[in-house]
mmCIF entry with sequence, helices, sheets and N, C-alpha, C, O atoms, coordinates in Angstrom:
data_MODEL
# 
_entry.id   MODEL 
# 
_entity.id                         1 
_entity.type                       polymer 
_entity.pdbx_number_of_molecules   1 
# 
_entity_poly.entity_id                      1 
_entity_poly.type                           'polypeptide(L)' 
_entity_poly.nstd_linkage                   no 
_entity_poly.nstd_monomer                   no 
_entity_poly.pdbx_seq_one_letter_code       
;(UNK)(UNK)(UNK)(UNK)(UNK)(UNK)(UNK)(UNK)(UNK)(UNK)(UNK)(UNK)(UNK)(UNK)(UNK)(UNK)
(UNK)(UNK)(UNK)(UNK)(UNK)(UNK)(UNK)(UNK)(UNK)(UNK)(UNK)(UNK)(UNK)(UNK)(UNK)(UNK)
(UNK)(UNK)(UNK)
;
_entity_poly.pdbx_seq_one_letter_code_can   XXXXXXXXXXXXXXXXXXXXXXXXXXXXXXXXXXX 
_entity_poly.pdbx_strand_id                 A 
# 
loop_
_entity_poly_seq.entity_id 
_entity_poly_seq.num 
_entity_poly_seq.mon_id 
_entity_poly_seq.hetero 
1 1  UNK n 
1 2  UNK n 
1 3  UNK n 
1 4  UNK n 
1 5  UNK n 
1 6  UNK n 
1 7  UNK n 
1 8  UNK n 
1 9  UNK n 
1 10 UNK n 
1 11 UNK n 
1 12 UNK n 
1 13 UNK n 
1 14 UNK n 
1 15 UNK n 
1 16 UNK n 
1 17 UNK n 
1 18 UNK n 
1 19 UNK n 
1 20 UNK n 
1 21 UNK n 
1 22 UNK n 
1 23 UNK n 
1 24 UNK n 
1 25 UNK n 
1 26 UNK n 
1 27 UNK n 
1 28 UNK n 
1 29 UNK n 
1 30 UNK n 
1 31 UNK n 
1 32 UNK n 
1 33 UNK n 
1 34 UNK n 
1 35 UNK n 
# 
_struct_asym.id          A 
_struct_asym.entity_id   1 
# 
_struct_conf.conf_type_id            HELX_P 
_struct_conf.id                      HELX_P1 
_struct_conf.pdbx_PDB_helix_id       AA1 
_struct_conf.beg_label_comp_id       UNK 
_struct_conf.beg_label_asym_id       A 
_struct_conf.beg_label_seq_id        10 
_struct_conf.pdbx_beg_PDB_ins_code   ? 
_struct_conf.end_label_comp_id       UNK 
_struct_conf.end_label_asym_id       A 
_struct_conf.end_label_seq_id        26 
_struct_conf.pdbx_end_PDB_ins_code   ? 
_struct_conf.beg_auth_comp_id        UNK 
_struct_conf.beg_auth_asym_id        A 
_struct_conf.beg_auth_seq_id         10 
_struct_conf.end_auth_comp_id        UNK 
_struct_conf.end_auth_asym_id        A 
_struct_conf.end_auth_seq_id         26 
_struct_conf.pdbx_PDB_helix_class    1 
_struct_conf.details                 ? 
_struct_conf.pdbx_PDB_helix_length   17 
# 
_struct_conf_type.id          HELX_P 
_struct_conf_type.criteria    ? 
_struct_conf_type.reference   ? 
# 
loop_
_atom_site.group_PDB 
_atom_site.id 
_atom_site.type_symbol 
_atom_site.label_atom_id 
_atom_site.label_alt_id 
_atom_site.label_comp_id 
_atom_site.label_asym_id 
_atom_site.label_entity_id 
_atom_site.label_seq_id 
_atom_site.pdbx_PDB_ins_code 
_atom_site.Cartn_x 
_atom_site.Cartn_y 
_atom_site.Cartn_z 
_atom_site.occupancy 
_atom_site.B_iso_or_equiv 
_atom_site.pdbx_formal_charge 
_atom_site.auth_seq_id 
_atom_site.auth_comp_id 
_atom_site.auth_asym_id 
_atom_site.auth_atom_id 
_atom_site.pdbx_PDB_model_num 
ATOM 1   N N  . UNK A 1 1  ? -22.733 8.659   20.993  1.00 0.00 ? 1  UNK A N  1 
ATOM 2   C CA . UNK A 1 1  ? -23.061 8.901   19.599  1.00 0.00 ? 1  UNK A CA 1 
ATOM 3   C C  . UNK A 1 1  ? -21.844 8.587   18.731  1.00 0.00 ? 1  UNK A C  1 
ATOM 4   O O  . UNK A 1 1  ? -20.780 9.157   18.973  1.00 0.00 ? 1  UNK A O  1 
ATOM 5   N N  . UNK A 1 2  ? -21.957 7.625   17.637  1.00 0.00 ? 2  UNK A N  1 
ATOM 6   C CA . UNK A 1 2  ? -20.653 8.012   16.729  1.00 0.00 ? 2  UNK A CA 1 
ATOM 7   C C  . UNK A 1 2  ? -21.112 8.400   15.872  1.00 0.00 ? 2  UNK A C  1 
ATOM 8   O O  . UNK A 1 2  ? -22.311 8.485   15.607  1.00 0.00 ? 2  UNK A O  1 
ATOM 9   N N  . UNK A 1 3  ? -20.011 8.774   15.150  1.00 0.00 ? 3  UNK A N  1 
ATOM 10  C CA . UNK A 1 3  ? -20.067 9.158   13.948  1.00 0.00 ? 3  UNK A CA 1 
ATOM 11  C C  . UNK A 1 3  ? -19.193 8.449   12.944  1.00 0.00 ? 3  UNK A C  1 
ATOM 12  O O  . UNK A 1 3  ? -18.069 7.960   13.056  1.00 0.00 ? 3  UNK A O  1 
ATOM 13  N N  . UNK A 1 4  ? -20.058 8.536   11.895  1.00 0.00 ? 4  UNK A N  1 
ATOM 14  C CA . UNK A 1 4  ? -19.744 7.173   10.708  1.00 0.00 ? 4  UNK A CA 1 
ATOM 15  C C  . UNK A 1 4  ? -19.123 8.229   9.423   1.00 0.00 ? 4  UNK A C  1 
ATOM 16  O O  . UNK A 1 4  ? -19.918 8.960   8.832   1.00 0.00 ? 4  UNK A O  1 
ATOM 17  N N  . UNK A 1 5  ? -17.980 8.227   9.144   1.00 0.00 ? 5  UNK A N  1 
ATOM 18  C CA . UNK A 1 5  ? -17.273 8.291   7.951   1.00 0.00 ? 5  UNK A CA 1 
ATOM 19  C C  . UNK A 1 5  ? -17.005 7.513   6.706   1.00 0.00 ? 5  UNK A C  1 
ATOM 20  O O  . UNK A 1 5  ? -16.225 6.561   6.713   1.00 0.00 ? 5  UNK A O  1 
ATOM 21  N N  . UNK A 1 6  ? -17.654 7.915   5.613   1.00 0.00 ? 6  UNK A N  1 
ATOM 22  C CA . UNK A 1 6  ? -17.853 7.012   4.628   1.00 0.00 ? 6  UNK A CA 1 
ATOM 23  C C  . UNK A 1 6  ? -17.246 7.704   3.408   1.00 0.00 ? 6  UNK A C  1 
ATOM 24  O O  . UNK A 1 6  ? -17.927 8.461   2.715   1.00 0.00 ? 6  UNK A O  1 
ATOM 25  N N  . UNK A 1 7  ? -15.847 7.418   3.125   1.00 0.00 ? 7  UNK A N  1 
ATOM 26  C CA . UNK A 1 7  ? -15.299 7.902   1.957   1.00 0.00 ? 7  UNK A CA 1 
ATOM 27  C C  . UNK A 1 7  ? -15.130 7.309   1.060   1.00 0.00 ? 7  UNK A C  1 
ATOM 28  O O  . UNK A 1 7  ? -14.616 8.004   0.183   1.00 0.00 ? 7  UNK A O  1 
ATOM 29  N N  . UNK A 1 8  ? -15.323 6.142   0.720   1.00 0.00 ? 8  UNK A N  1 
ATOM 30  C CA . UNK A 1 8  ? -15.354 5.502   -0.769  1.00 0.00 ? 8  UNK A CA 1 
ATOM 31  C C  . UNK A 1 8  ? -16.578 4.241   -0.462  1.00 0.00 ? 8  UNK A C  1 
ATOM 32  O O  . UNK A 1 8  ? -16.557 3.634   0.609   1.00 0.00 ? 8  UNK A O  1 
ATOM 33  N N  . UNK A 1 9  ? -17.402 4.005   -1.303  1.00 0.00 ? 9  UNK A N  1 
ATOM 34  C CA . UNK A 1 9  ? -18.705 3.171   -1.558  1.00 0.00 ? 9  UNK A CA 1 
ATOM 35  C C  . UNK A 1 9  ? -17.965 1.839   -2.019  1.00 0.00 ? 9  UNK A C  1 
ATOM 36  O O  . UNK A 1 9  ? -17.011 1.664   -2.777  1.00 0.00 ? 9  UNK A O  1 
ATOM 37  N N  . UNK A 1 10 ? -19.041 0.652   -1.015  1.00 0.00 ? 10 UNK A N  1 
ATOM 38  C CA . UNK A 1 10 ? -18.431 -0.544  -0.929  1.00 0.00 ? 10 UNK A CA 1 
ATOM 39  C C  . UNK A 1 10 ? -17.957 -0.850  -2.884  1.00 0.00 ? 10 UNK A C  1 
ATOM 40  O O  . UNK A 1 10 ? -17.021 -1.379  -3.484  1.00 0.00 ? 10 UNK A O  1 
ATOM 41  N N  . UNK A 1 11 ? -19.055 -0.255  -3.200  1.00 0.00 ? 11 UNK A N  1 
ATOM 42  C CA . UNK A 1 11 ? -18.596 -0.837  -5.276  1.00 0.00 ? 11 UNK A CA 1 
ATOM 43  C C  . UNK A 1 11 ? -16.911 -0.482  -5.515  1.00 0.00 ? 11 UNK A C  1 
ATOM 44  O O  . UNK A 1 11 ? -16.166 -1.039  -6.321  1.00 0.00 ? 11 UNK A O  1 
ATOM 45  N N  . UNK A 1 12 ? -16.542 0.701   -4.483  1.00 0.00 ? 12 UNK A N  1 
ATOM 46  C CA . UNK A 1 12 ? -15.379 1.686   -4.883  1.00 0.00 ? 12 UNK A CA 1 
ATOM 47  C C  . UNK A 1 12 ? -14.254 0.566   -4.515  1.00 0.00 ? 12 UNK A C  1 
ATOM 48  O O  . UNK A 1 12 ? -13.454 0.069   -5.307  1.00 0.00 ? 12 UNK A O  1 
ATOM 49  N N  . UNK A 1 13 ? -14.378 0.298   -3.169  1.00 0.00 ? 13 UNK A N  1 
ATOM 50  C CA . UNK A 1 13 ? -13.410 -0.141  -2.206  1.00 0.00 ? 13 UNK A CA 1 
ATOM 51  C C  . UNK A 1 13 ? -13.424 -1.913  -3.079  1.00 0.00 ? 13 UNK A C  1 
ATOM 52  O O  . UNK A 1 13 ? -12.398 -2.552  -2.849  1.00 0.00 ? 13 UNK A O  1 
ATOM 53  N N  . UNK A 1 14 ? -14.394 -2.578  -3.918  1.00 0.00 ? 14 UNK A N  1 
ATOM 54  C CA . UNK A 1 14 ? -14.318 -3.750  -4.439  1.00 0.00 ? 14 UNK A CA 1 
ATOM 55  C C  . UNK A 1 14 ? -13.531 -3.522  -5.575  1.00 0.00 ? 14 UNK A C  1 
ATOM 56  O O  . UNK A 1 14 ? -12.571 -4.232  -5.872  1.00 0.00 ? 14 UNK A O  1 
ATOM 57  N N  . UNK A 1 15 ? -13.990 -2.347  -6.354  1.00 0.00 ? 15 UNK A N  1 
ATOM 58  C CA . UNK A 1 15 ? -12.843 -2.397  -7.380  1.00 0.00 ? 15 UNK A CA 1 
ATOM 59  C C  . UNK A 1 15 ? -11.429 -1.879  -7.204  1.00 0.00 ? 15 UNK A C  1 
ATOM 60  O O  . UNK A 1 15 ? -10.569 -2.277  -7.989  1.00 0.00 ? 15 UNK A O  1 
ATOM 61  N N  . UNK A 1 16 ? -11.167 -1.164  -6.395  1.00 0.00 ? 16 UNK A N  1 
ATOM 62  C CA . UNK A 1 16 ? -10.019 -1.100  -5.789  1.00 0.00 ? 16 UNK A CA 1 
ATOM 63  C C  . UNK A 1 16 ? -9.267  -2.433  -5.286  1.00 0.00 ? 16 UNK A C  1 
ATOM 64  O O  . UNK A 1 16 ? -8.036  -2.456  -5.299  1.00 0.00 ? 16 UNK A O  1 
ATOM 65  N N  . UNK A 1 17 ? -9.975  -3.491  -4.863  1.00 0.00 ? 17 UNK A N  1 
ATOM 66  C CA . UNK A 1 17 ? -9.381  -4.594  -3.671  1.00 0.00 ? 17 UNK A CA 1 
ATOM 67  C C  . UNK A 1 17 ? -9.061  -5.442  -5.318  1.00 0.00 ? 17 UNK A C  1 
ATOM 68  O O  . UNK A 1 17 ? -7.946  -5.953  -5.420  1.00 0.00 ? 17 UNK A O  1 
ATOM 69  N N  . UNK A 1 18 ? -9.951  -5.558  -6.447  1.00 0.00 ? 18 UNK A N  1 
ATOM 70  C CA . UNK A 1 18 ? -9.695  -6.912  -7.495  1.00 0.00 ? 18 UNK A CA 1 
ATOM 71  C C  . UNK A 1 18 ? -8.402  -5.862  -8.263  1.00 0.00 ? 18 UNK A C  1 
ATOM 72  O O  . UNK A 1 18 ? -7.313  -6.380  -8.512  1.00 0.00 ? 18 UNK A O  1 
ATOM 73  N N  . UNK A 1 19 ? -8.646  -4.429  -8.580  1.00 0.00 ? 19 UNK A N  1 
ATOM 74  C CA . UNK A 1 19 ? -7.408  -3.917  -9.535  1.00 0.00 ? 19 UNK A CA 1 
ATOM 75  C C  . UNK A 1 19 ? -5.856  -4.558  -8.193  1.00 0.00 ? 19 UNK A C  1 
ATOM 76  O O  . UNK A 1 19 ? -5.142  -5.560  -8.204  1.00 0.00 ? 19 UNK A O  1 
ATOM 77  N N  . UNK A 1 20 ? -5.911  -3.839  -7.624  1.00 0.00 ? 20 UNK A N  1 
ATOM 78  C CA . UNK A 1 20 ? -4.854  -4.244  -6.543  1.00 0.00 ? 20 UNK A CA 1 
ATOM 79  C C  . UNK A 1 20 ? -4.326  -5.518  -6.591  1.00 0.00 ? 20 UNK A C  1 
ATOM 80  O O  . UNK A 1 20 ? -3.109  -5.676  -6.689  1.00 0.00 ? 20 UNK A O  1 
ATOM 81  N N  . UNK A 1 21 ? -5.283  -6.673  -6.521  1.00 0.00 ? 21 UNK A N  1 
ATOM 82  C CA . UNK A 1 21 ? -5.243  -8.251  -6.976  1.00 0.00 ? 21 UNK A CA 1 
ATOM 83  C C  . UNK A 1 21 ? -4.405  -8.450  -8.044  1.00 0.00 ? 21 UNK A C  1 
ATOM 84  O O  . UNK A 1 21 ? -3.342  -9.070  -8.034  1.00 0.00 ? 21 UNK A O  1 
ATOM 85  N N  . UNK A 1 22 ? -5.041  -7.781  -9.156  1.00 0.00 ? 22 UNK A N  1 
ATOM 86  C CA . UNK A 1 22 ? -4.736  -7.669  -10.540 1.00 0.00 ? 22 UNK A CA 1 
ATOM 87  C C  . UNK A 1 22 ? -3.438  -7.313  -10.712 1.00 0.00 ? 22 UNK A C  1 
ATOM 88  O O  . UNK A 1 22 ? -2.767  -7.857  -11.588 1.00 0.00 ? 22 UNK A O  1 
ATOM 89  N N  . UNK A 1 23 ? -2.981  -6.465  -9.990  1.00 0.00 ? 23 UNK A N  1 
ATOM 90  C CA . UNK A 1 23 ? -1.642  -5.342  -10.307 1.00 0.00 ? 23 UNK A CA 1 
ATOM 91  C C  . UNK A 1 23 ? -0.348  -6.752  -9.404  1.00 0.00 ? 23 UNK A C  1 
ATOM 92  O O  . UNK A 1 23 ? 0.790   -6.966  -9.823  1.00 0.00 ? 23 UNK A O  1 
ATOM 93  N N  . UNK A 1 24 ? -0.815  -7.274  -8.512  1.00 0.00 ? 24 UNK A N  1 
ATOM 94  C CA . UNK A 1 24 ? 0.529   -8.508  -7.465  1.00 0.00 ? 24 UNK A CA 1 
ATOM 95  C C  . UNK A 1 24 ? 0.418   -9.445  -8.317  1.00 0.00 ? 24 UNK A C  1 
ATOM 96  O O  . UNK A 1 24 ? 1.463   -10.096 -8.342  1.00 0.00 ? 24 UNK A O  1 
ATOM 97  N N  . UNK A 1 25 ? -0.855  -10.079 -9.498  1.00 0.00 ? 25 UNK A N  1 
ATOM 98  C CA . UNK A 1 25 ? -1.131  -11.008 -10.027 1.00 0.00 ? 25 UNK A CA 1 
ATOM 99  C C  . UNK A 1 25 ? -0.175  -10.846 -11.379 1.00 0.00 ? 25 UNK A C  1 
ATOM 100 O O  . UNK A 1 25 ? 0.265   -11.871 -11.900 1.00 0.00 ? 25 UNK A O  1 
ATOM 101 N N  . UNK A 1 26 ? 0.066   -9.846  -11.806 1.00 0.00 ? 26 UNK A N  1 
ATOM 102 C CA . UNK A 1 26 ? 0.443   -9.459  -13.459 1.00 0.00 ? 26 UNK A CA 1 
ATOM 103 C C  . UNK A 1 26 ? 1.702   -8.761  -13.007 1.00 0.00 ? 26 UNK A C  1 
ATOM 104 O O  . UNK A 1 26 ? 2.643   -8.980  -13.771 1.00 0.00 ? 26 UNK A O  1 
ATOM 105 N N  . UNK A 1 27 ? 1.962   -8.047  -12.066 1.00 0.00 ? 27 UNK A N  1 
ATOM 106 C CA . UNK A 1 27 ? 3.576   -7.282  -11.966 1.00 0.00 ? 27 UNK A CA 1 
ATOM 107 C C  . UNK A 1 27 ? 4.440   -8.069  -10.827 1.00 0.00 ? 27 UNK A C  1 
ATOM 108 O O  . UNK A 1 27 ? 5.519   -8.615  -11.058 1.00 0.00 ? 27 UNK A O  1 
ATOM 109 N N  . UNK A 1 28 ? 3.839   -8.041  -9.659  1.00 0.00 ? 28 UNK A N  1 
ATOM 110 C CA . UNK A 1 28 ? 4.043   -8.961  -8.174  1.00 0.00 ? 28 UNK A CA 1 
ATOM 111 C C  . UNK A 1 28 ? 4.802   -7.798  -7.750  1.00 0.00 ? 28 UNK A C  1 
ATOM 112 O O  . UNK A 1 28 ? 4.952   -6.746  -8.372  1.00 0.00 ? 28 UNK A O  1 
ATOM 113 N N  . UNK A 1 29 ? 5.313   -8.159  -6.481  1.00 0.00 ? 29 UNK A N  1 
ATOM 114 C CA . UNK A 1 29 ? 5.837   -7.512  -5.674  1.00 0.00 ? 29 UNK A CA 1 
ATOM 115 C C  . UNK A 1 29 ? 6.899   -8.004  -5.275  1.00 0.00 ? 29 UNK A C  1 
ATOM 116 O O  . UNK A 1 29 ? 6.997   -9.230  -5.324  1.00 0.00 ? 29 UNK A O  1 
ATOM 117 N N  . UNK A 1 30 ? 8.419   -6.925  -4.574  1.00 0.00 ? 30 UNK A N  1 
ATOM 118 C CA . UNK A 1 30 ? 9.567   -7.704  -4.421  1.00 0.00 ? 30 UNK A CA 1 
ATOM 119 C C  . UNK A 1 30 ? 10.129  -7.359  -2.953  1.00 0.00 ? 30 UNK A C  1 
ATOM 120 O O  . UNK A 1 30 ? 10.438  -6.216  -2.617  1.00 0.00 ? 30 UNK A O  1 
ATOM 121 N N  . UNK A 1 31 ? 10.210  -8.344  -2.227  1.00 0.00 ? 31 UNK A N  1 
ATOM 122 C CA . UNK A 1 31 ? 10.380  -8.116  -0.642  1.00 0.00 ? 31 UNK A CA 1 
ATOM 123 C C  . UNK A 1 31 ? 11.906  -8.620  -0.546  1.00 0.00 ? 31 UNK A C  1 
ATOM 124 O O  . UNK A 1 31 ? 12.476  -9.710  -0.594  1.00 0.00 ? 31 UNK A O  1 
ATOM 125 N N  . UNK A 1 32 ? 12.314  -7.148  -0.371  1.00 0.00 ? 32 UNK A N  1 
ATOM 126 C CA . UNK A 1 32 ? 14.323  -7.542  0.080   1.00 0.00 ? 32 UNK A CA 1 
ATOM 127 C C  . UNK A 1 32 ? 14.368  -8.203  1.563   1.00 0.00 ? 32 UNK A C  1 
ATOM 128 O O  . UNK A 1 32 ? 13.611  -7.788  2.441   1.00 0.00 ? 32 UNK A O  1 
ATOM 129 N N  . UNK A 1 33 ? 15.261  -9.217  1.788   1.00 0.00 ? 33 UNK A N  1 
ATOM 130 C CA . UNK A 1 33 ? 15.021  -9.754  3.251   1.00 0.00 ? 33 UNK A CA 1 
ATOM 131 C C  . UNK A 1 33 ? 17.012  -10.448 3.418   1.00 0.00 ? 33 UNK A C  1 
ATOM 132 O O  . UNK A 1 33 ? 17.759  -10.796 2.503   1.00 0.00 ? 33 UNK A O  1 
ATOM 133 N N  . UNK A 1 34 ? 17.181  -10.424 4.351   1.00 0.00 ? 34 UNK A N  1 
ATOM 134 C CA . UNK A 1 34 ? 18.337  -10.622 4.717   1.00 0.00 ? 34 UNK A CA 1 
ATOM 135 C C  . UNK A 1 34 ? 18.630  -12.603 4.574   1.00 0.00 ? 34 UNK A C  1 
ATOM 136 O O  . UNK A 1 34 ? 19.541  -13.210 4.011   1.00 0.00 ? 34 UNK A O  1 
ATOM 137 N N  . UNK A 1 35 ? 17.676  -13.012 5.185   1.00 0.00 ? 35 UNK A N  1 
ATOM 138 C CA . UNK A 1 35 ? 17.613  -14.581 4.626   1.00 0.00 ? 35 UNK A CA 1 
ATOM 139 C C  . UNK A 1 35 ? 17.927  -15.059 3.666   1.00 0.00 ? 35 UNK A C  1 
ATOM 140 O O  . UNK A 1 35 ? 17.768  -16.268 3.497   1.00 0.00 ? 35 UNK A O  1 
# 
């Protein structure tokens, strides 16, 4: 038997995935690296 855990609704988890998009697209992100 499993059991299925469902904490945020696919609509939730889409607008989450394009704001997220939105936020690397308009601020970005900065990766320190020794190279």
């Amino acid at each position: 038997m499993k059991t299925l855990l469902q904490v945020l609704s696919d609509d939730e988890k889409d607008q989450i995935h394009e704001r997220t998009l939105n936020i690397l697209a308009n601020t970005g992100v900065r990766v320190d690296t020794s190279k």
